[in-house]
C-alpha positions as CSV (number, residue, x, y, z in Angstrom):
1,X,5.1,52.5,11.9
2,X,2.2,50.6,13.2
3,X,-0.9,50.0,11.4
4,X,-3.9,52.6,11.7
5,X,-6.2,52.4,14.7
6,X,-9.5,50.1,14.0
7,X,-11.9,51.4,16.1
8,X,-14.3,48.8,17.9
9,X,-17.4,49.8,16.1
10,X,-15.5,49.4,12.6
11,X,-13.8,45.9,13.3
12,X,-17.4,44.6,14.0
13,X,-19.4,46.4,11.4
14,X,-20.8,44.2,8.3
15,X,-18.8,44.4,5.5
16,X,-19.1,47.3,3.1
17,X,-20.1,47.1,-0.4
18,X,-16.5,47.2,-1.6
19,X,-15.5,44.4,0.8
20,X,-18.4,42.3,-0.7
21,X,-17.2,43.0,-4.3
22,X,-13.4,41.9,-3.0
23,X,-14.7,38.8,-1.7
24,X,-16.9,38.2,-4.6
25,X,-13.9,39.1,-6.9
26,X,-11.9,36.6,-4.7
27,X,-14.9,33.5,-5.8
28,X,-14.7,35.0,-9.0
29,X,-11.1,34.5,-9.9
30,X,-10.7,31.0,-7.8
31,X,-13.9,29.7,-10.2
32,X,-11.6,31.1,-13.2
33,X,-8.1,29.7,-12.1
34,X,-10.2,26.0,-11.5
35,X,-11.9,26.1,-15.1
36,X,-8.8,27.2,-17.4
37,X,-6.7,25.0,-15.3
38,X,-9.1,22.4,-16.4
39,X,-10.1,22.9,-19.8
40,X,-6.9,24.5,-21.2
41,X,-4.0,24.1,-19.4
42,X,-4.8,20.6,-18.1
43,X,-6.0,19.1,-21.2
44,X,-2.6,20.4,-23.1
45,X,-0.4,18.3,-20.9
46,X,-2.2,15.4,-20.9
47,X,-2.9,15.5,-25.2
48,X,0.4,16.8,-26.4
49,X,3.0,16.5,-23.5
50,X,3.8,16.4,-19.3
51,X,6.1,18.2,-20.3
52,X,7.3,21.5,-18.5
53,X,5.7,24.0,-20.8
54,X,2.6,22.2,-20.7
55,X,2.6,22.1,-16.8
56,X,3.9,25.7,-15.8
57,X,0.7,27.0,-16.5
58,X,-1.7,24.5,-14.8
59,X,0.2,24.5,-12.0
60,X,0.0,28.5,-11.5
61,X,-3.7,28.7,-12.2
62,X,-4.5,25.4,-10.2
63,X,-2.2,26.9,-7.2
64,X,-4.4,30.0,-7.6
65,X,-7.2,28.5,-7.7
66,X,-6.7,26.4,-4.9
67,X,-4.9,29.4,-2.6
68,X,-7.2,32.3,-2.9
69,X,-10.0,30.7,-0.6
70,X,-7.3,30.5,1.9
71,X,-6.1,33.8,1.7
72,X,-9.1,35.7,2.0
73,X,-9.7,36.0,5.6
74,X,-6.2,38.0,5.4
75,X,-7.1,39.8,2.4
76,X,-10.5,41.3,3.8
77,X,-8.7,41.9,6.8
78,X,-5.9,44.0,5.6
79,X,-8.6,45.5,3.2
80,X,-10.5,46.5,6.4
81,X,-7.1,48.0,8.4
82,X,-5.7,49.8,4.8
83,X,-9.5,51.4,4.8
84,X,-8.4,53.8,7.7
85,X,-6.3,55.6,5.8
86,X,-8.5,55.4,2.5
87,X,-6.3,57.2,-0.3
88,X,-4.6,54.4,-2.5
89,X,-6.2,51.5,-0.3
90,X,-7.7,50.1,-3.0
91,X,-4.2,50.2,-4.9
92,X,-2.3,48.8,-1.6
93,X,-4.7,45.5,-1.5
94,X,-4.3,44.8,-4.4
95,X,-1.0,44.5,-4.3
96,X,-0.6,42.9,-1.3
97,X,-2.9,39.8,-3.3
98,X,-0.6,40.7,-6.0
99,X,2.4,39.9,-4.2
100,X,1.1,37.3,-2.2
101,X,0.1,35.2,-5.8
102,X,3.6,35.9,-7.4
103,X,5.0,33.9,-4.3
104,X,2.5,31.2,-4.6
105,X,3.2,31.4,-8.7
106,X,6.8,30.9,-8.2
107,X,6.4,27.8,-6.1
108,X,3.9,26.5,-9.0
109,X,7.2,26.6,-11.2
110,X,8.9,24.4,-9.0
111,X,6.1,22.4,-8.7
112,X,6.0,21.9,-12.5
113,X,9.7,21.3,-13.0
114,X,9.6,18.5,-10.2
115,X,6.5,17.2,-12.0
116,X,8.4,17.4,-15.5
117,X,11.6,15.8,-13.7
118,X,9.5,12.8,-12.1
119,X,7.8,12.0,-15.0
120,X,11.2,11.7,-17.1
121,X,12.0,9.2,-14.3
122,X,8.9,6.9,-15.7
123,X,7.7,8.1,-11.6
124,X,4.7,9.8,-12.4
125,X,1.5,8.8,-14.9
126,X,0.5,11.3,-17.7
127,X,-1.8,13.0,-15.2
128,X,0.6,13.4,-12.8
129,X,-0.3,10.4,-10.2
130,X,2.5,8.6,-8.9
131,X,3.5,5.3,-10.2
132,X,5.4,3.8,-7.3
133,X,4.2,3.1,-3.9
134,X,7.3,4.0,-2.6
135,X,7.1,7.7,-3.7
136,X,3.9,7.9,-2.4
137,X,4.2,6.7,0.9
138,X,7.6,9.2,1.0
139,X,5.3,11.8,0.3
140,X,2.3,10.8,2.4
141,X,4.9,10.3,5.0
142,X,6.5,13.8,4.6
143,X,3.2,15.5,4.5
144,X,2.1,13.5,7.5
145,X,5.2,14.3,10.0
146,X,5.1,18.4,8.8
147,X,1.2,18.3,9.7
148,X,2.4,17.8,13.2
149,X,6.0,19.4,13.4
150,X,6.1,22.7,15.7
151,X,7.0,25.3,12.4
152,X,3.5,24.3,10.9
153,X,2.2,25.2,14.0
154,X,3.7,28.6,14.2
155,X,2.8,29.4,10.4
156,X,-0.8,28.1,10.6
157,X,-1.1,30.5,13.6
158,X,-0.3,33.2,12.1
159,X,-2.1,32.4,8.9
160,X,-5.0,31.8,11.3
161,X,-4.9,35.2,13.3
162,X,-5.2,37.9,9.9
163,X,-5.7,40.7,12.2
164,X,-2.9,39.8,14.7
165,X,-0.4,39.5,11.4
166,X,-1.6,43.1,9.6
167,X,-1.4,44.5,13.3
168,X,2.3,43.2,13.8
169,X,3.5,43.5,10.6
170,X,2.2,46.8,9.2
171,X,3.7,49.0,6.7
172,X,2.7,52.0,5.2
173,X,1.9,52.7,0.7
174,X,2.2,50.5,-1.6
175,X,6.3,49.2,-1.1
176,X,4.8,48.2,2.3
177,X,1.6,46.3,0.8
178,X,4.3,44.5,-1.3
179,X,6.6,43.8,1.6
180,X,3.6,42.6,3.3
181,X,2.0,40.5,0.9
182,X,5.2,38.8,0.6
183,X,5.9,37.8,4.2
184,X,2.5,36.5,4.5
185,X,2.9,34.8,1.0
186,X,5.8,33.1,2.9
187,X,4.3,31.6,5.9
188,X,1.6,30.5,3.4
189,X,4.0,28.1,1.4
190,X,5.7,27.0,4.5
191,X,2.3,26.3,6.1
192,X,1.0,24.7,3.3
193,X,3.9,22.9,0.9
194,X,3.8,19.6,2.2
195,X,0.1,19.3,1.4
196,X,0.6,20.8,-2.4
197,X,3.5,18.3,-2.9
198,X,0.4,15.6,-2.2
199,X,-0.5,16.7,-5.4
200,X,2.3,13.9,-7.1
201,X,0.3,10.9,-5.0
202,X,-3.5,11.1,-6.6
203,X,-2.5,13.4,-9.9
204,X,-2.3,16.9,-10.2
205,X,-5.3,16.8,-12.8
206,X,-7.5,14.6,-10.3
207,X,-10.5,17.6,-9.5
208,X,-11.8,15.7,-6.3
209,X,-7.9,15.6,-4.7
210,X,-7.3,19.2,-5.4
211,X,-10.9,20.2,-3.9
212,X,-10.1,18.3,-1.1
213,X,-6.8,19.4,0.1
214,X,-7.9,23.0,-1.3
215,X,-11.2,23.0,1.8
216,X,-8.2,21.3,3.4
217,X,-6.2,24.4,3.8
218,X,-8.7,26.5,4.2
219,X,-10.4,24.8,6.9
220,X,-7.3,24.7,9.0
221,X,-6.9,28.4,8.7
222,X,-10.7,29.9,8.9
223,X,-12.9,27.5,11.2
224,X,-12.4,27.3,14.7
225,X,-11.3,23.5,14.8
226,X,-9.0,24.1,12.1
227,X,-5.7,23.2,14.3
228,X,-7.1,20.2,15.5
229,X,-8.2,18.9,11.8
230,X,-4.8,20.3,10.5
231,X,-3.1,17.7,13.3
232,X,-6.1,14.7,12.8
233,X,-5.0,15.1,8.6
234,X,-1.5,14.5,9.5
235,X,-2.2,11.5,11.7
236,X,-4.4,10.3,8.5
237,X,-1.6,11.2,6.4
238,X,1.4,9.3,8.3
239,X,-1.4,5.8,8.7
240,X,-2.0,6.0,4.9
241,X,1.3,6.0,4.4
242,X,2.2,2.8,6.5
243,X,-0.8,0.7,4.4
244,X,0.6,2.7,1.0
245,X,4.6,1.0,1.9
246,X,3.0,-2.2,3.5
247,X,0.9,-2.9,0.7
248,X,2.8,-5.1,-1.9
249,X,2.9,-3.4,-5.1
């Protein structure tokens, strides 16, 4: 069934109140993730263990935290299309963020196991930076040659174009928001993995790396130049990881 008709007038109008409340619910919840992540989750790995108790839960609120910028251009925008038909729109956005967290959640799992598993390994520092040049440059390296590989360009596009994906990929109620929520949760991770996994090089607890691949991802989805940053980061990405495995440790 395709996705109800947004009239010219309504696809340019300002934002209504409720749209302002969703994107001020959006800052919200992203200023929430960032502070328990930091004050409670965070500071029980690094005073009683890395382990992965400790790290499931900075992981998911961090990953929140850092996703939910990037995912509001889509959310307003299937906000906006689920308006036309208004009974239960409310109910469907919120579970297409809903769905599209529990994806992003369920990658924050692996993340903590692998940071659990490294650390084991004597590979990673109690804050989760690496410890060996080589496993940084891997990762710098990996990041780098995804930046620029054609499947991050098809993801990025779509995560760039909100209105083209809840066009394309409509469904109608709620099973539909989910459905939806979930695909677009999916090219999210396989647009934006490699850079998460840059997490292990700098630390997962280190504020200024996480704020900085965090504008990161959201520039290369929301301003205008965003492809062309996306492609200059992973140019950056692959150089830094020459000096990293040149560099004599």
């Amino acid at each position: 069934m395709s996705a109800p008709a947004v009239p010219s007038h309504v696809a340019g109008s300002p934002l209504r109140a409720e749209r302002v409340l969703l994107a001020g619910g959006i800052v919200m919840l992203t200023l929430l993730c960032w502070r328990y992540g930091l004050e409670h989750a965070g500071a029980a790995m690094v005073v009683h263990s890395p382990g992965l108790a400790a790290a499931i839960p900075m992981w998911a609120v961090m990953t929140c935290g850092m996703m939910l910028p990037a995912a509001a251009p889509m959310l307003l925008t299937y906000e906006r299309v689920s308006a036309r038909t208004p009974r239960g729109h409310r109910l469907r956005t919120l579970l297409f963020a809903g769905a599209y967290l529990a994806l992003w959640v369920g990658v924050s799992v692996a993340g903590a196991a692998a940071q659990a598993g490294l650390h084991a390994l004597g590979l990673l520092s109690h804050l989760g930076a690496s410890t060996r040049p080589l496993l940084s440059g891997a990762l710098l390296l990996a990041a780098g040659a995804y930046q620029l590989s054609p499947l991050k360009q098809v993801c990025l596009h779509r995560c760039r174009t909100p209105m083209g994906f809840v066009l394309t990929e409509w469904e109608p109620g709620p099973r539909g928001a989910l459905a939806m929520g979930l695909r677009h949760g999916l090219t999210c991770v396989l647009c934006c993995w490699a850079l998460m996994a840059l997490m292990f090089v700098l630390g997962t607890m280190n504020l200024l790396w996480m704020g900085a691949l965090a504008a990161l991802m959201l520039a290369e989805k929301a301003l205008p130049a965003g492809r062309r940053l996306g492609l200059a980061a992973g140019w950056a990405f692959v150089a830094w990881a020459g000096w990293v495995l040149a560099t004599p440790g």
